[in-house]
C-alpha positions as CSV (number, residue, x, y, z in Angstrom):
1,X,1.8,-20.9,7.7
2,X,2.2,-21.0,3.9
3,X,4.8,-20.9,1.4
4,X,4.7,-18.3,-1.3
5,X,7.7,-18.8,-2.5
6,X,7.0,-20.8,-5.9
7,X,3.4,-20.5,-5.6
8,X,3.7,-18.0,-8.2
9,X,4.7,-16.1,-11.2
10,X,8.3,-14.9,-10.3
11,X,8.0,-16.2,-6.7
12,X,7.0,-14.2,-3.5
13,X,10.7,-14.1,-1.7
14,X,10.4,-11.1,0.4
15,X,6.8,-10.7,1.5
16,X,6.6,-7.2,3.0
17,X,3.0,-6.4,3.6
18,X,-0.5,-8.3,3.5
19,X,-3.9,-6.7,2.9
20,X,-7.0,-8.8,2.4
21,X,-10.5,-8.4,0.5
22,X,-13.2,-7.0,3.0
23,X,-14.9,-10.3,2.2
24,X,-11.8,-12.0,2.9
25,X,-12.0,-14.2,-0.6
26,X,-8.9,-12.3,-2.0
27,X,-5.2,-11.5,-0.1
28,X,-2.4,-9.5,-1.4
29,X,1.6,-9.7,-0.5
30,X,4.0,-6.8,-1.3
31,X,6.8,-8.1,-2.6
32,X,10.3,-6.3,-1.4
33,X,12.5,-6.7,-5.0
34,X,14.3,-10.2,-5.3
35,X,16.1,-9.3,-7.3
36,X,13.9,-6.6,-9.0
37,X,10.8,-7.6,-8.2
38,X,8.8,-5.3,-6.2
39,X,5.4,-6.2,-6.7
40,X,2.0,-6.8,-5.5
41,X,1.2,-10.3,-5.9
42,X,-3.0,-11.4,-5.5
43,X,-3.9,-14.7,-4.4
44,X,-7.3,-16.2,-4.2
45,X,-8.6,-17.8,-1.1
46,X,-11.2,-19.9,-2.3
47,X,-12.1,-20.5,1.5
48,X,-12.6,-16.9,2.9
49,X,-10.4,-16.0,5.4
50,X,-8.8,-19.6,5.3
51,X,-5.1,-18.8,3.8
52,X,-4.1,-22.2,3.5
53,X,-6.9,-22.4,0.6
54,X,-4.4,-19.6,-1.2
55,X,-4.0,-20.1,-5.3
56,X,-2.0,-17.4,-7.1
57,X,-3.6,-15.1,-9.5
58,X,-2.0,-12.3,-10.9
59,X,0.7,-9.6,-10.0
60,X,1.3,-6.2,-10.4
61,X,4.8,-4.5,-11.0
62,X,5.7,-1.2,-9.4
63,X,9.1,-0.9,-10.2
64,X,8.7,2.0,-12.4
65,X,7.6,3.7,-9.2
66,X,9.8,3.0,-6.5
67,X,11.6,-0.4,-5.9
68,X,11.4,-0.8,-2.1
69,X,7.5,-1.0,-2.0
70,X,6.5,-1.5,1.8
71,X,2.4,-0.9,2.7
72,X,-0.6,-1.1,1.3
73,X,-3.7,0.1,1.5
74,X,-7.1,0.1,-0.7
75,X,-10.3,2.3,-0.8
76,X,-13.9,0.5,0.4
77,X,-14.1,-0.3,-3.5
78,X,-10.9,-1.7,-4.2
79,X,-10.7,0.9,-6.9
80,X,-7.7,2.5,-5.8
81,X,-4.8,1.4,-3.8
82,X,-2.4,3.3,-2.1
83,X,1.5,1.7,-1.8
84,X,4.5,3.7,0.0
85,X,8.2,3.0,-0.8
86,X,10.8,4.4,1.5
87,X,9.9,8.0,1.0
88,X,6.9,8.3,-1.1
89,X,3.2,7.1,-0.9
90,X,1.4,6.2,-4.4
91,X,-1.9,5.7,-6.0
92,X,-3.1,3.1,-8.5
93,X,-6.4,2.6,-9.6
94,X,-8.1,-0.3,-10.8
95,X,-10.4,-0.5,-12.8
96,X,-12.1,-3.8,-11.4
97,X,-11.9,-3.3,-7.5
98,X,-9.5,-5.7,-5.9
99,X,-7.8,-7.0,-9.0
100,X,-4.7,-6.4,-9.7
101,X,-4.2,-7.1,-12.9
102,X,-6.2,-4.4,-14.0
103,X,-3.8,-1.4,-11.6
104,X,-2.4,1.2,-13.2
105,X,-0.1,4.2,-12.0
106,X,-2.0,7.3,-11.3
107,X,1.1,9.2,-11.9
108,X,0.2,10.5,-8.1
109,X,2.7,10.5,-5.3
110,X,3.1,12.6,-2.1
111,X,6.7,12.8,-0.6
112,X,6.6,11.7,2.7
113,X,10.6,11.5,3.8
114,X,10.7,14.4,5.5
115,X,8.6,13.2,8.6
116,X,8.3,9.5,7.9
117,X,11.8,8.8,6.5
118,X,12.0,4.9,5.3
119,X,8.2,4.4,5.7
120,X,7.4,0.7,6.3
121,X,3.0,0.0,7.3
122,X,0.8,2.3,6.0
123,X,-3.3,2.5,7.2
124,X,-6.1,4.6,7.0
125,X,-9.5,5.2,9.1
126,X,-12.6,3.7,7.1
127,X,-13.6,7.2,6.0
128,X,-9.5,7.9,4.7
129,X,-9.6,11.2,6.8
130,X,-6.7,10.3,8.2
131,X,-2.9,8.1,7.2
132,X,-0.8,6.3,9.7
133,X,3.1,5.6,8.6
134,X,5.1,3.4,10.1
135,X,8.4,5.0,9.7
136,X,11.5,2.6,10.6
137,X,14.8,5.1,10.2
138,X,12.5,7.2,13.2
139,X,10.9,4.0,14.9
140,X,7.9,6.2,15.3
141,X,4.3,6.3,13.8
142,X,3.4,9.2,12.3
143,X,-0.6,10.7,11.9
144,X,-1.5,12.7,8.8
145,X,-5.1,14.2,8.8
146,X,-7.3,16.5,7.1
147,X,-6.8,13.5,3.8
148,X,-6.9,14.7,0.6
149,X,-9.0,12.4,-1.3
150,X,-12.5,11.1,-1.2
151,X,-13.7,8.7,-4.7
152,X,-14.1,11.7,-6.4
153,X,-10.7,13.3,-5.7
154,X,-7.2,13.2,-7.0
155,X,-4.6,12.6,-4.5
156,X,-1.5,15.4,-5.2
157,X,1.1,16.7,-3.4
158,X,-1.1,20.4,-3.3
159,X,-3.6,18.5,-1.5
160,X,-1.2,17.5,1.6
161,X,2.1,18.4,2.9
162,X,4.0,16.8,5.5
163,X,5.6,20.3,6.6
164,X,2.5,21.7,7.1
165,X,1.8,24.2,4.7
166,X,-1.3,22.3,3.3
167,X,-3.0,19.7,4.4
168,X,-2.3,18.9,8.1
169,X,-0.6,16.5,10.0
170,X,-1.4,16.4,13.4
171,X,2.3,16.5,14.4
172,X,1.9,13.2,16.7
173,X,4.5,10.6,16.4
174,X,4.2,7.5,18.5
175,X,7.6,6.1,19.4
176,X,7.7,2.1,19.1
């Protein structure tokens, strides 16, 4: 185990979710706000896969979007990355994959509260066609398909809804 408490800028003191680099040489930590910091924090693991090689490198803010940041998620590229609050999923892109430090807010959101109230773990399948949600006020999972973006696409709430009138989601929730 490691300590990210003071191993950076502002201190990692409610580590929410953890996503890692397909080559394994990078690892990101959502930060739940302590005391308004809800942020993605990248670290460098300068042995791949080995987190006890860790060194901080940058964060990332997201406060201006929603406070209570929970999942993550990134395309193949690590040009965009996907991050869900409580109620609503969000896209960044970067514009050097996997690096923080260059994110910015897409001003893209879907609203997810009405299936997957309090959202926690987000994933997607390796082509994005479909979205898993964790959602902890339901202690279900919840499966959204026909997904809405591909590299070339803008994610907007036209291109899914959770109630079914565009988009679809398969309608399957797993209990936990």
């Amino acid at each position: 185990s490691i300590d990210l408490r003071g191993a950076s800028e502002g201190g990692v003191h409610r580590a929410f979710s953890i996503a890692f680099k397909p080559d394994g040489t990078k690892m990101f930590i959502v930060n739940r706000p302590y005391p308004n910091n809800s942020a993605v924090f990248e670290y460098h693991l300068s042995t791949a896969w080995d987190i006890s090689t860790f060194s901080y490198d940058s964060n990332f803010n997201t406060n201006s979007q929603d406070s209570y940041m929970a999942g993550i998620a990134f395309n193949t590229d690590g040009t965009i990355m996907y991050l869900n609050g409580s109620q609503n999923l969000y896209k960044y892109t970067l514009t050097t994959g996997y690096d923080v430090s260059t994110a910015s807010y897409s001003n893209t959101s879907i609203d997810l509260s009405s299936q997957s109230n309090n959202s926690r773990g987000i994933t997607f399948t390796p082509d994005g066609s479909r979205l898993f949600v964790c959602s902890a006020a339901n202690d279900d999972i919840d499966e959204y398909g026909d997904m809405l973006w591909s590299e070339q696409q803008v994610l907007t709430g036209s291109d899914m809804s959770v109630n079914g009138t565009s988009g679809e989601r398969f309608g399957r929730s797993v209990a936990i």
